[in-house]
C-alpha positions, 0 to 999 in steps of 0.5 A: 956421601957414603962409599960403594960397596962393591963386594955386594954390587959385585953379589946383587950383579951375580944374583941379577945374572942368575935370574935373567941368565939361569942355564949359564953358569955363574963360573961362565959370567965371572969367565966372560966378565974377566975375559979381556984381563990377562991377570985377574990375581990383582983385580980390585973389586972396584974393577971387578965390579966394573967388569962385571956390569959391563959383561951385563950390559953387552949380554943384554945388548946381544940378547935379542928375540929374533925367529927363525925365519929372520935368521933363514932370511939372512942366510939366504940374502947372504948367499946372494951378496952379489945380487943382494944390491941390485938397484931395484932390490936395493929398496925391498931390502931396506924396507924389509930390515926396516932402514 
């Protein structure tokens, strides 16, 4: 079995993030996927490589199409903890964040 090679994974994860993240910098990807080494001088590109596709994996894991209006929904039921888990509420409120 061949060996990874990881200097290229680490350039197709570079270029893969370009593509679905074209407005972000690829010094911010590089940034965010070393962001929890405190020395990134003895980082191997093995690491590296691992770093970089678990950076992916949580970017595409965060990235969710939610409107506006689901947003203004939040913050206001956020304003309203006290009330929020009323027991005649509570089913509306489930129902609506689809649990």
């Amino acid at each position: 079995m061949a060996q990874k090679n990881y200097f290229n994974s680490i350039i197709r994860t570079l270029k893969d993030l370009k593509k679905e993240h074209p407005n972000q910098e690829v010094s911010n990807h590089i940034s965010g996927a070393l962001a929890d080494y405190q020395d990134i001088w003895g980082v191997s590109d093995k690491e590296f490589d691992f770093a970089l596709n678990k950076y992916r994996a949580t970017l595409s894991l965060d990235k969710k199409d939610i409107d506006d209006a689901y947003i203004a929904k939040i913050i206001k039921d956020g304003q309203n903890l006290d009330t929020i888990l009323d027991d005649e509420d509570e089913d509306a409120w489930l129902d609506d964040f689809g649990m």
